[in-house]
One Martini backbone bead per residue (centre of mass of N, CA, C, O) as a GRO file, in nm:
protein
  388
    1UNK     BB    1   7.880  11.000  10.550
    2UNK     BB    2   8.074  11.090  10.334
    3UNK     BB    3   8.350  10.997  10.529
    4UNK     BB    4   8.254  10.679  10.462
    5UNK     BB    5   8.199  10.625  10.187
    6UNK     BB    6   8.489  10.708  10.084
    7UNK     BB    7   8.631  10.465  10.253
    8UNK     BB    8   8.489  10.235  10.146
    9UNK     BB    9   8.550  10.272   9.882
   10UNK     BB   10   8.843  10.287   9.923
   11UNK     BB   11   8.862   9.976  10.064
   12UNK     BB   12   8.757   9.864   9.754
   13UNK     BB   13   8.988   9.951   9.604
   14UNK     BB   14   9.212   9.822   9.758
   15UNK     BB   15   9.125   9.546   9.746
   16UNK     BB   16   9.161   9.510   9.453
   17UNK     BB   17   9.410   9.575   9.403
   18UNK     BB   18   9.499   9.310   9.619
   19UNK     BB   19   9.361   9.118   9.397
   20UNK     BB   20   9.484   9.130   9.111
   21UNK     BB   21   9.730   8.942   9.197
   22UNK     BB   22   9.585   8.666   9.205
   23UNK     BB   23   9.607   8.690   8.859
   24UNK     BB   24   9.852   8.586   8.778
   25UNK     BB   25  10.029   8.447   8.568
   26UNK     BB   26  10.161   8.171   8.575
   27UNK     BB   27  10.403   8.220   8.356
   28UNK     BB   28  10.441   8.531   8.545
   29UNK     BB   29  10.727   8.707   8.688
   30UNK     BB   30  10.742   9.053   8.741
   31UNK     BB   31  10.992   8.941   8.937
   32UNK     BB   32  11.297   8.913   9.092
   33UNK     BB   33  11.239   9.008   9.346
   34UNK     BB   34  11.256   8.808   9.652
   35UNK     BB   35  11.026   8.987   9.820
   36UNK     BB   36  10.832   8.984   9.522
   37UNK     BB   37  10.771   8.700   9.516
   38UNK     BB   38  10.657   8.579   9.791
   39UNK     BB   39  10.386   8.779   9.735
   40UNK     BB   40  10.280   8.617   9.485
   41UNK     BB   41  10.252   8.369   9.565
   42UNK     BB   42  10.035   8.428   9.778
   43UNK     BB   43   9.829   8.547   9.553
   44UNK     BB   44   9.844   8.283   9.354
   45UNK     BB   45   9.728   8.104   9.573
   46UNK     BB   46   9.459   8.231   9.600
   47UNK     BB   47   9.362   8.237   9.302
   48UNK     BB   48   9.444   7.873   9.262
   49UNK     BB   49   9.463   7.737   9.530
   50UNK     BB   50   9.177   7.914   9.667
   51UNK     BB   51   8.909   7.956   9.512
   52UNK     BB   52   8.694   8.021   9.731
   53UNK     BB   53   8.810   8.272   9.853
   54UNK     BB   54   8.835   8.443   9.627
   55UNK     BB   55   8.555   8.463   9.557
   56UNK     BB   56   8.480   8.596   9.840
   57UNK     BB   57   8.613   8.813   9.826
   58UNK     BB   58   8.524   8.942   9.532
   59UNK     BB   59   8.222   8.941   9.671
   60UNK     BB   60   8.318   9.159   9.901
   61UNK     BB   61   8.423   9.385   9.704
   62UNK     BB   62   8.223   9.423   9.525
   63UNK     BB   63   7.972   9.544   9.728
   64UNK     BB   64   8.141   9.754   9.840
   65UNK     BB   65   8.128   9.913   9.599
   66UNK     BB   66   7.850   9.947   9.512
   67UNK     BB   67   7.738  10.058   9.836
   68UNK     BB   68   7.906  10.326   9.755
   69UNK     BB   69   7.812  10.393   9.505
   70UNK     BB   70   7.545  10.484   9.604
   71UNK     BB   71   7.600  10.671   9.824
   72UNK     BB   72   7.768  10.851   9.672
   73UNK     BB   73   7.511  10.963   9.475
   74UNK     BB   74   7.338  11.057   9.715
   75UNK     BB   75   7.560  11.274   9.766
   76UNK     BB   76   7.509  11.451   9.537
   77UNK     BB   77   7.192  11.461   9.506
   78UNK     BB   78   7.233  11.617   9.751
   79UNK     BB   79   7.489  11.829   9.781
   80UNK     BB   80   7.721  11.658   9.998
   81UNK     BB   81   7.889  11.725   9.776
   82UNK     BB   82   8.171  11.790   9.588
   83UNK     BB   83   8.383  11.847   9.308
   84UNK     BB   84   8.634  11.836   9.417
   85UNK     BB   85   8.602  11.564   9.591
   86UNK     BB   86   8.528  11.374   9.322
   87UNK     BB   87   8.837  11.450   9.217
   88UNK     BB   88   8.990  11.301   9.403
   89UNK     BB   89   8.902  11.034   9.396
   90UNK     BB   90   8.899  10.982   9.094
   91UNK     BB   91   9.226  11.032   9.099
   92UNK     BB   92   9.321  10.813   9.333
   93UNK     BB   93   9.211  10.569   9.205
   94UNK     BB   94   9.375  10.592   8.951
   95UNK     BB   95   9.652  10.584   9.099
   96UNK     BB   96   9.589  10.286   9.225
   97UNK     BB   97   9.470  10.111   8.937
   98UNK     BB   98   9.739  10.140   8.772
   99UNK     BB   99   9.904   9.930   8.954
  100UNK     BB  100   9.737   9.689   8.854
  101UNK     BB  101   9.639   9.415   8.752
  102UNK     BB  102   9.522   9.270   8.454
  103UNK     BB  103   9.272   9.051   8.616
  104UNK     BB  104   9.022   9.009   8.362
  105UNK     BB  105   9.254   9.038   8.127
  106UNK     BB  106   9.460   8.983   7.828
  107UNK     BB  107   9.466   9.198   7.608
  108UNK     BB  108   9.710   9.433   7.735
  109UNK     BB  109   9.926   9.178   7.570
  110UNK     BB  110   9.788   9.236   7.259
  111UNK     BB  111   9.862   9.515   7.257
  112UNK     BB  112  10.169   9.505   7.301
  113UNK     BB  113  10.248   9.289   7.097
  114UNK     BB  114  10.144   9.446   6.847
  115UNK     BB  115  10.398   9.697   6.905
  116UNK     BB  116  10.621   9.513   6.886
  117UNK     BB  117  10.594   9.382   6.586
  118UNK     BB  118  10.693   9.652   6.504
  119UNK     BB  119  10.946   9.751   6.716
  120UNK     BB  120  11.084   9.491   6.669
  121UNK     BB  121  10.967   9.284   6.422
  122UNK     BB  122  10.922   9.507   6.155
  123UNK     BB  123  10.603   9.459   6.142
  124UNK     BB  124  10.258   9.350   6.033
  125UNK     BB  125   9.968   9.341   6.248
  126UNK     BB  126   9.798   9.207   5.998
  127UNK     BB  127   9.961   8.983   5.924
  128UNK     BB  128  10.095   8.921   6.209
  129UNK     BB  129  10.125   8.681   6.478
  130UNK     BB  130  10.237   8.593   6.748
  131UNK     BB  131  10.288   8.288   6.684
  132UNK     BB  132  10.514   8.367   6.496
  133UNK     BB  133  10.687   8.424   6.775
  134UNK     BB  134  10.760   8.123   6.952
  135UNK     BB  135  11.041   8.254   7.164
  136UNK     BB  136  10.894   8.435   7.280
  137UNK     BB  137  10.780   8.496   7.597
  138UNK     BB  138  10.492   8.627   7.602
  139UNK     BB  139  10.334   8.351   7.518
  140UNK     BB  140  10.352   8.230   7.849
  141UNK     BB  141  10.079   8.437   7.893
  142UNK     BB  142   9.914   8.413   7.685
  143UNK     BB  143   9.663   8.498   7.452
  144UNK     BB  144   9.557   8.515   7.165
  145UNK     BB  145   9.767   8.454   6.916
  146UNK     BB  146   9.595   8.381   6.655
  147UNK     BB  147   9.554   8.642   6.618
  148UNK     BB  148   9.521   8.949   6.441
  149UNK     BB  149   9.497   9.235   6.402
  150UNK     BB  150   9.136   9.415   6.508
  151UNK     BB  151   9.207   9.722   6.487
  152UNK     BB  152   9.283  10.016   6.422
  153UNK     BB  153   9.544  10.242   6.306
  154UNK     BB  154   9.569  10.420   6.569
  155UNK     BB  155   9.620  10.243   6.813
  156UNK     BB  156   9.872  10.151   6.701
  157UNK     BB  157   9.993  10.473   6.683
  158UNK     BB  158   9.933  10.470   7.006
  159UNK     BB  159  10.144  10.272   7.084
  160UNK     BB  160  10.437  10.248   6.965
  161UNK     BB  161  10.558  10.474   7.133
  162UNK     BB  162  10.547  10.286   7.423
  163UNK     BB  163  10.716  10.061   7.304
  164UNK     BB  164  10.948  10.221   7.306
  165UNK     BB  165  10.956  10.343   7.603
  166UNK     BB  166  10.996  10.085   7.697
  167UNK     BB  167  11.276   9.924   7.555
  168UNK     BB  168  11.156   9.604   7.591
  169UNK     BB  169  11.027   9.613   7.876
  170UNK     BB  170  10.772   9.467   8.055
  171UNK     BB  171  10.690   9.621   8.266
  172UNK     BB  172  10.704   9.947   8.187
  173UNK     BB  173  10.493   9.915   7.939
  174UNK     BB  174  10.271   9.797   8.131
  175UNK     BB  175  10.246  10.086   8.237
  176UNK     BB  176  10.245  10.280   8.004
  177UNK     BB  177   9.931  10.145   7.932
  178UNK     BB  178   9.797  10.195   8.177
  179UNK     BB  179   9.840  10.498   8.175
  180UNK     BB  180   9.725  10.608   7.942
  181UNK     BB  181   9.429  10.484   7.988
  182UNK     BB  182   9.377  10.673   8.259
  183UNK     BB  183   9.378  10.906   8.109
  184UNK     BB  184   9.122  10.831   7.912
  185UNK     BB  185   8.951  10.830   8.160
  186UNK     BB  186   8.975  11.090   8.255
  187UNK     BB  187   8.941  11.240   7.979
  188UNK     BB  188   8.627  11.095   7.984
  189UNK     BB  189   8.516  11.251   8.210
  190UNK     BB  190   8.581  11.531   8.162
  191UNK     BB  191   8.373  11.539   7.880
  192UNK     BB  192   8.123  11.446   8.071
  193UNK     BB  193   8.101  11.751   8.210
  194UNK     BB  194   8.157  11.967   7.975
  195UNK     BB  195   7.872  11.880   7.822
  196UNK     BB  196   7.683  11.893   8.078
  197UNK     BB  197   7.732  12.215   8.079
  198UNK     BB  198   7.593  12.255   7.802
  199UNK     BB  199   7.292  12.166   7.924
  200UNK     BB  200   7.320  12.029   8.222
  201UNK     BB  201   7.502  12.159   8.487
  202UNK     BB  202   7.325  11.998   8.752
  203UNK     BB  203   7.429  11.696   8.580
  204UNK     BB  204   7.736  11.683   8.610
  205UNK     BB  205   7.834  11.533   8.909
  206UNK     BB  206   7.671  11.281   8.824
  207UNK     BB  207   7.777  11.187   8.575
  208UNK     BB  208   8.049  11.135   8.645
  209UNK     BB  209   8.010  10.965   8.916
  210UNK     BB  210   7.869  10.717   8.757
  211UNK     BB  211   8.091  10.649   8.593
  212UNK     BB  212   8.396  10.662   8.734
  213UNK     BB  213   8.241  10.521   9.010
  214UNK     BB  214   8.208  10.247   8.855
  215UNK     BB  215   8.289   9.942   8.911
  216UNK     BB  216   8.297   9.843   8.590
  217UNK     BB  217   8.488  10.056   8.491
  218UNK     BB  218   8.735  10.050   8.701
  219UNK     BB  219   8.818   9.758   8.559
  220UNK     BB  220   8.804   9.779   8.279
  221UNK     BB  221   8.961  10.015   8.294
  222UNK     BB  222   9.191  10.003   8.492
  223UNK     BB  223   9.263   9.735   8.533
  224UNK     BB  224   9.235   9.608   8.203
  225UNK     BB  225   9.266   9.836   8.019
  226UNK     BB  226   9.111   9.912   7.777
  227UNK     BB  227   9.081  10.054   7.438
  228UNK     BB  228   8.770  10.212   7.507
  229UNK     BB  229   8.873  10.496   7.616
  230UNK     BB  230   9.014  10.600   7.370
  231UNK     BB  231   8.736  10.590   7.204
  232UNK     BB  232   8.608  10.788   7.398
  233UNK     BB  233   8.746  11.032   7.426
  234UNK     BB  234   8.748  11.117   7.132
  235UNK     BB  235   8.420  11.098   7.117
  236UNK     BB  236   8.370  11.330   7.330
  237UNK     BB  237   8.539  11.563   7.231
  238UNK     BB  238   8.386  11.594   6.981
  239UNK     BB  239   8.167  11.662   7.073
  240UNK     BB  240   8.195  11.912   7.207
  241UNK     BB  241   8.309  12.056   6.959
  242UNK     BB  242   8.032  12.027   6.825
  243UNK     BB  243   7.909  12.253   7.002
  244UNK     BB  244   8.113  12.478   6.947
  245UNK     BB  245   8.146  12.476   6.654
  246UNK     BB  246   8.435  12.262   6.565
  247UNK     BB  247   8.469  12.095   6.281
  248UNK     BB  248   8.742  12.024   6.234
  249UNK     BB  249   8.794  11.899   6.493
  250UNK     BB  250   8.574  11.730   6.555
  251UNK     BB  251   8.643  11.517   6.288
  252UNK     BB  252   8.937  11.428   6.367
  253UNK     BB  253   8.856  11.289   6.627
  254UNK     BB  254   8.592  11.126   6.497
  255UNK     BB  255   8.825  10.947   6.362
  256UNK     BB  256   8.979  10.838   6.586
  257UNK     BB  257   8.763  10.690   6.715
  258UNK     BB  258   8.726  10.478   6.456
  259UNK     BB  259   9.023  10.413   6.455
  260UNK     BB  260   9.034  10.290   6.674
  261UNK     BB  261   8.759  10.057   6.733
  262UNK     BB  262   8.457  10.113   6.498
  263UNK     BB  263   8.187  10.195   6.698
  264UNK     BB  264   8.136  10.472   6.667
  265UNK     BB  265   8.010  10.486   6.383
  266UNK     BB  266   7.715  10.473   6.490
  267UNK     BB  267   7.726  10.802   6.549
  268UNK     BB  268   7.707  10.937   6.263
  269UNK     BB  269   7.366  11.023   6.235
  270UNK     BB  270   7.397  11.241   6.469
  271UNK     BB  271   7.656  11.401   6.394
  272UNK     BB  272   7.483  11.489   6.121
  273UNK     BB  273   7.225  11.584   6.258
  274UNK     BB  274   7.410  11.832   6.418
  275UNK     BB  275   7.517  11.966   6.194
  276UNK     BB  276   7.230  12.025   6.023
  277UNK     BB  277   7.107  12.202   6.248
  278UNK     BB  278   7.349  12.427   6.312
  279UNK     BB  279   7.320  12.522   5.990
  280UNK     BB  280   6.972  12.557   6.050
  281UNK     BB  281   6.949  12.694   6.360
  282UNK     BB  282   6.824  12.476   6.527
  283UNK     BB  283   6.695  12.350   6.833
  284UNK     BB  284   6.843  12.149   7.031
  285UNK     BB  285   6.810  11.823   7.153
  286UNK     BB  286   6.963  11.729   7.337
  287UNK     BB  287   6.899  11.468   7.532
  288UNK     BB  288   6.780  11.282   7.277
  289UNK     BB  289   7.079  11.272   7.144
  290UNK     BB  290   7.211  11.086   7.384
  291UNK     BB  291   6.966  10.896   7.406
  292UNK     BB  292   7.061  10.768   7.094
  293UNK     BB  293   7.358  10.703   7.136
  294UNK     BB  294   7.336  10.533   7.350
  295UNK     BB  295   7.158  10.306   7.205
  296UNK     BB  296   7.356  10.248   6.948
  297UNK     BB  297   7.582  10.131   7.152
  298UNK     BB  298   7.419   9.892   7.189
  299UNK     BB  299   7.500   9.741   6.880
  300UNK     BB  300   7.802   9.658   6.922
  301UNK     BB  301   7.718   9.463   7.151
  302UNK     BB  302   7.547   9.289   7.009
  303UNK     BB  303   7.732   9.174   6.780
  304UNK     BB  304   7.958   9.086   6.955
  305UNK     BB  305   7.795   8.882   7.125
  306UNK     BB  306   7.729   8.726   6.912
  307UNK     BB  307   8.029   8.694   6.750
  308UNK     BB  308   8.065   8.562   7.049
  309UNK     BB  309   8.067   8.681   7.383
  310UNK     BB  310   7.961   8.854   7.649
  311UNK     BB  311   8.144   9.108   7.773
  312UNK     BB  312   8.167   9.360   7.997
  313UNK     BB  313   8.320   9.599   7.837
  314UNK     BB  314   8.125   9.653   7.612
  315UNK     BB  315   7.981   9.903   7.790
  316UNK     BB  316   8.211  10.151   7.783
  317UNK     BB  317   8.037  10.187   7.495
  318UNK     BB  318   7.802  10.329   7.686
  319UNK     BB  319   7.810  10.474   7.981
  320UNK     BB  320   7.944  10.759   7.866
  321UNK     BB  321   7.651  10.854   7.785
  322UNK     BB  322   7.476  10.776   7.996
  323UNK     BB  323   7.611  10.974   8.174
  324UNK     BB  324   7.440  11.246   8.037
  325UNK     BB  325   7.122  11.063   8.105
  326UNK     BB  326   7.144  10.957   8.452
  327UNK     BB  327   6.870  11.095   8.555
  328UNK     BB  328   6.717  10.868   8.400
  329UNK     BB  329   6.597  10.586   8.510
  330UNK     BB  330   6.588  10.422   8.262
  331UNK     BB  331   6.920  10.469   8.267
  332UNK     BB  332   7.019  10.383   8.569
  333UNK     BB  333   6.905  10.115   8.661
  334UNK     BB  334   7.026   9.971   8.454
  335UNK     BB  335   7.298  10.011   8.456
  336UNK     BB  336   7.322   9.894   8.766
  337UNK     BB  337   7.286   9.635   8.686
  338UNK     BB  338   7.459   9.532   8.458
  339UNK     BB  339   7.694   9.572   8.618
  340UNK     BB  340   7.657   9.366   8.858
  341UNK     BB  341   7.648   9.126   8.666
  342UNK     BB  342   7.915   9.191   8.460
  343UNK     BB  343   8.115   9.148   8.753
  344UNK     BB  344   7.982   8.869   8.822
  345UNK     BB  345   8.098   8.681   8.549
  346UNK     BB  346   8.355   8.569   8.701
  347UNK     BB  347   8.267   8.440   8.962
  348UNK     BB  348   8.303   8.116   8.788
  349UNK     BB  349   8.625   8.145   8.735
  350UNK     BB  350   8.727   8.199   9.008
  351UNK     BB  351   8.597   7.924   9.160
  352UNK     BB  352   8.710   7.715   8.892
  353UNK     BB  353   8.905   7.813   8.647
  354UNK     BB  354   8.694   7.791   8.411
  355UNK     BB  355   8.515   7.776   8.070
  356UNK     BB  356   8.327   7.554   8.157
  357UNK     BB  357   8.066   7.316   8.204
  358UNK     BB  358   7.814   7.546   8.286
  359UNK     BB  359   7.889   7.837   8.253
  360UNK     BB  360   7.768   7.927   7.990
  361UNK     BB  361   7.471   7.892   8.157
  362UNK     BB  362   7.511   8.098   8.373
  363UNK     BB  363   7.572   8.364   8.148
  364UNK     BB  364   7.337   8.378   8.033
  365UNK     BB  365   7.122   8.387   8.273
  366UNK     BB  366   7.255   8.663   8.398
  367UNK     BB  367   7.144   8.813   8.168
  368UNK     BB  368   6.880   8.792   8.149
  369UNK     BB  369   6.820   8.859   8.445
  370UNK     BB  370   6.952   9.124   8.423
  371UNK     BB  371   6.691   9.236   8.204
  372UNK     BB  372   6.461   9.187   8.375
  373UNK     BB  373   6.529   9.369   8.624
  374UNK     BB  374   6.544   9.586   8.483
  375UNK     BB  375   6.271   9.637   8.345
  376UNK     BB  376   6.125   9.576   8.673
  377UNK     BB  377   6.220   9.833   8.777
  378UNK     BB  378   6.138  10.039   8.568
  379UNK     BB  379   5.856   9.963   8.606
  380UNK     BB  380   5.792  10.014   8.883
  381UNK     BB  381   5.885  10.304   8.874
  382UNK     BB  382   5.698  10.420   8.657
  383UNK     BB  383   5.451  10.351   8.831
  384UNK     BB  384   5.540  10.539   9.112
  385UNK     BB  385   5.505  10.781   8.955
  386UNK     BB  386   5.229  10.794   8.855
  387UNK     BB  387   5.090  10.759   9.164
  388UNK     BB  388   5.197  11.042   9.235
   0.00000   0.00000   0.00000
């Protein structure tokens, strides 16, 4: 059963990794070489002009990486798998994930022009935006051109460097914000171990996997590569060392993860309520303090997705605490319902190739049915509970 679940997992993330390409933006040729023209096109064929087999595929992928995400869960449960095993994986996966195109969000081009503003054109991306520089080519394949820098100066900080060892080469470049994203991935992996260690360290290697091997999450960070990734590695290396009482480096840490995008600033009041607590040697309830940074998190989810509409990726900012308390069921149940409604909301522009009419009215439904859902299995099992 072990090595049935990891061989199908990795046949699913496989299958996503050459599914990735099928969205290679037309205006975006990746490469000059054509061996890999030929292949390009063939891939961006069934993206675009063969949208029923590509939605087919990826609702095959996606079904694929669940199934096994689940299984691969209750073998962690069982203690049929070691931590060893689940850290090769996880390594396996990101290295297979890093090289793939980042098919479901455009975002990662405007990381990419936000540093080249910098780097290239030496101005100000709270200024300047990309629009501004028309002649540019990577135009011909973004979106959001006309926004300006929207995240904090921090994220800027830490992309400057990428762009620079770039050398204004748009592959390498690409490559190298991938790199670093899949970095913050392993690295926000690693600290929700280490926290784990610290308070319940039973349920180290399930929270782990839970977060890690998480479909929604292996897409979003490692595919589409979001810059939630960074705000996520330095907010929990943060709490850990604010566990270990070292307060100078984990507030500078926790000021750097609200500089890369200020969502975790909502973590303000537990993270003062950490520091006096243990200036004043009480007992800490980590467990209840986990579950309402989680909780917290879920405030600027409810806020982006009122001021636009809700996008898959801000679950990200949610996910890495819930792996916390992942194996309280209220906690579970909704995680996984949620990640497979928020990984399938892509699944009607796949089909159809745009998000006009009924598309929103599509994506409204599932997420209702999503927390509904949510709900009904949480009280069921609560019920069920209950009988025994």
């Amino acid at each position: 059963m072990k090595k049935f679940s990891i061989i199908g997992y990795l046949l699913g993330v496989v299958g996503l990794f050459f599914y990735s390409f099928t969205q290679i933006d037309l205006g975006l040729t990746l490469s000059r070489v054509s061996i890999w023209q030929t292949a390009e096109r063939f891939f961006k064929d069934i993206g675009y002009f063969q949208r029923p087999l590509s939605a087919y595929i990826f609702i095959g992928i996606v079904l694929l990486l669940f199934t096994f995400y689940l299984l691969i869960l209750q073998l962690v449960r069982n203690k049929k798998i070691s931590k060893k095993g689940i850290w090769v994986l996880i390594i396996t996966i990101t290295a297979i994930l890093t090289f793939s195109y980042n098919a479901f969000s455009y975002d990662l081009f405007n990381y990419i022009f936000d540093a080249k503003i910098v780097t290239y054109y030496h101005q100000n991306p709270y200024m300047h935006k990309a629009l501004d520089y028309l002649s540019d080519p990577m135009l011909s394949f973004m979106h959001w051109t006309h926004r300006l820098y929207p995240y904090g100066p921090v994220w800027i900080g830490l992309t400057v460097p990428l762009s620079l060892l770039g050398l204004q080469l748009f592959l390498p470049t690409f490559f190298l914000f991938k790199a670093f994203t899949s970095v913050c991935f392993l690295g926000t992996t690693f600290f929700i171990g280490k926290i784990l260690q610290k308070f319940s360290s039973k349920d180290e290697l399930f929270g782990i996997t839970f977060f890690a091997l998480n479909p929604l999450v292996i897409i979003e960070a490692l595919v589409s590569a979001h810059n939630d990734m960074a705000m996520m590695l330095f907010a929990l290396w943060a709490i850990y060392l604010l566990m270990n009482i070292k307060y100078v480096r984990s507030l500078l840490l926790f000021v750097l993860s609200i500089g890369v995008k200020f969502a975790t600033a909502f973590l303000i009041p537990i993270y003062g309520l950490i520091i006096f607590l243990q200036k004043r040697k009480k007992t800490i309830n980590w467990k209840i303090l986990f579950l309402w940074m989680t909780l917290l998190m879920i405030i600027p989810v409810i806020l982006a997705s009122y001021r636009t509409n809700f996008q898959p990726w801000y679950l990200l900012n949610v996910f890495p605490f819930a792996a916390l308390v992942s194996r309280n069921y209220y906690i579970f149940i909704p995680s996984i319902i949620l990640s497979l409604f928020g990984v399938l909301e892509y699944l009607p522009f796949l089909y159809l190739g745009n998000w006009n009419d009924p598309i929103p009215a599509i994506l409204f439904w599932m997420i209702v049915i999503s927390l509904v859902l949510s709900l009904l299995f949480t009280l069921v099992w609560s019920l069920r509970k209950v009988v025994r």
